[in-house]
C-alpha positions, 0 to 999 in steps of 0.5 A, spaced: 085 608 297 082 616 297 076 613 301 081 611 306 084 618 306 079 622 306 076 618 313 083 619 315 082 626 315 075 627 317 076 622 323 083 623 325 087 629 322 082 635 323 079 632 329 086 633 332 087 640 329 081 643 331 083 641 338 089 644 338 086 651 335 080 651 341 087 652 346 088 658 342 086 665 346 081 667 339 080 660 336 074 664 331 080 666 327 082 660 324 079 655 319 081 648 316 078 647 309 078 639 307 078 638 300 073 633 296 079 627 296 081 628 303 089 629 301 089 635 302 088 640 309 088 648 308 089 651 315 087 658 315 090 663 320 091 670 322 097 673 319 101 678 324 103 682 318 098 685 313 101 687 307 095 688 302 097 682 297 094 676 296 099 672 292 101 668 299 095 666 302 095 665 311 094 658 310 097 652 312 096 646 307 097 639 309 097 633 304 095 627 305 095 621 301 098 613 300 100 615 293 108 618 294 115 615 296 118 615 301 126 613 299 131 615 299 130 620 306 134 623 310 133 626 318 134 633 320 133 637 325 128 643 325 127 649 329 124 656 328 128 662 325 126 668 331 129 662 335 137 665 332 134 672 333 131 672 340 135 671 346 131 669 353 127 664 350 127 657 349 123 654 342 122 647 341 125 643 337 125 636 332 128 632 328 123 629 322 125 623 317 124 627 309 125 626 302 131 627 300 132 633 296 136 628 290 129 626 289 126 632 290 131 634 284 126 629 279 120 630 283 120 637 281 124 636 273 118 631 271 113 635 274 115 642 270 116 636 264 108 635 265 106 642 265 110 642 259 106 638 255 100 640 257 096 644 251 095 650 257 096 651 265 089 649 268 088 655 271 093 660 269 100 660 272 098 662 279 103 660 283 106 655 278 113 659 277 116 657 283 117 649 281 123 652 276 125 656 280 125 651 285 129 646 280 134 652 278 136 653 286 136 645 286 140 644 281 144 650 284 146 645 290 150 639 291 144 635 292 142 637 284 149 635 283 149 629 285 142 627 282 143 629 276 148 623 276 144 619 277 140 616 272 136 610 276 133 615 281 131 619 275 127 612 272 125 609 279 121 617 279 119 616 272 116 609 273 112 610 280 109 617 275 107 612 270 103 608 275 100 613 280 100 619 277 100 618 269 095 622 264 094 622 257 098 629 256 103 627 261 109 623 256 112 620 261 115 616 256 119 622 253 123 622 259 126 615 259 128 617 251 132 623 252 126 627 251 125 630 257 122 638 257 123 644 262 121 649 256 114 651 255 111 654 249 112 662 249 104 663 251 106 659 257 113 662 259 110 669 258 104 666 263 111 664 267 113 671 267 108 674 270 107 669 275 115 670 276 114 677 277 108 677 283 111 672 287 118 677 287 112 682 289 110 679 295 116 677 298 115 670 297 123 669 296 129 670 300 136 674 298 138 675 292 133 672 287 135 670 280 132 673 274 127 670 271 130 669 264 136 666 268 132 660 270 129 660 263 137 659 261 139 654 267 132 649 265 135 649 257 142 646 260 139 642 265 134 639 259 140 638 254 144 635 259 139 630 262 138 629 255 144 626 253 144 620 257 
């Protein structure tokens, strides 16, 4: 399978992207990065705002990959923010099939349960804290409402990790025995924390954003109500 996907990227996919960049006025500026099994893409681009900080790179990252599920799903509609704030243009738009948030809820829960049981980050928490933050607000709206309810997602998610993505550290099998862990130890929260505070930095979130020790608060609840199936 990685064989495949990685002749897909290099003799499909960046073909076509760098088609696409040649019809730019300044094509030179951007670049795409493959990675060594091919499931993922990184398009580099020029940023129109020059900030300073380093925490959210001008990149674009597109996974590949046979690995993933594609149910339950949904169709949305998207279309560019500045078209809500320009007038006198038309942008495109398109409707696109993707993965149910109720899913995305247990996608998210198992990973953080992983790194929790993980002896140490791999390469420290850069860019790590916003899968609990992400969890938070998932669990905040009516999409994580209903998955937490709903057990037999919450397995089917358990069962397919067990099959593609396990590992030693990864106990799977504490999920499926009321074990479920959101909470890392304190060297990894303080990890955490400070990956938390640099991503408020660059501006990485929108609105009013919960503290840091509120999310930890939250992921306690969520693991004891999960955990009292």
């Amino acid at each position: 399978m990685k064989g495949y996907v990685l002749q897909y990227a290099n003799d499909i996919v960046v073909p076509y992207i760098e088609a696409l960049l040649k019809e730019l006025p300044t094509p030179e500026d951007y670049g795409i990065e493959v990675s060594d099994d091919g499931e993922k893409i990184w398009v580099q681009y020029p940023s129109a705002i020059e900030s300073g900080y380093e925490y959210l790179p001008s990149s674009i990252l597109i996974e590949l990959g046979g690995r993933n599920v594609i149910d339950p799903n949904e169709r949305h509609t998207i279309t560019p923010d500045i078209s809500a704030l320009v007038t006198g243009l038309s942008f495109p738009s398109s409707e696109v099939v993707v993965l149910s948030p109720e899913r995305t809820f247990w996608e998210k829960a198992t990973l953080i349960h992983v790194e929790c049981n993980r002896k140490g980050f791999k390469a420290d928490a850069h860019r790590f804290s916003r899968h609990w933050y992400d969890l938070q607000m998932l669990a905040a709206h009516h999409s994580g409402k209903t998955a937490i309810k709903n057990r037999e997602l919450f397995e089917d998610v358990v069962r397919h990790k067990q099959i593609f993505f396990n590992s030693a550290y990864a106990n799977y099998e504490a999920c499926l025995e009321n074990k479920l862990s959101l909470i890392p130890g304190d060297g990894a929260i303080a990890e955490l924390r400070t990956d938390y505070e640099k991503m408020l930095g660059a501006g990485m979130l929108y609105g009013e954003a919960p503290s840091f020790d509120d999310i930890i608060t939250r992921m306690c609840e969520i693991e004891r109500e999960v955990n009292k199936w």
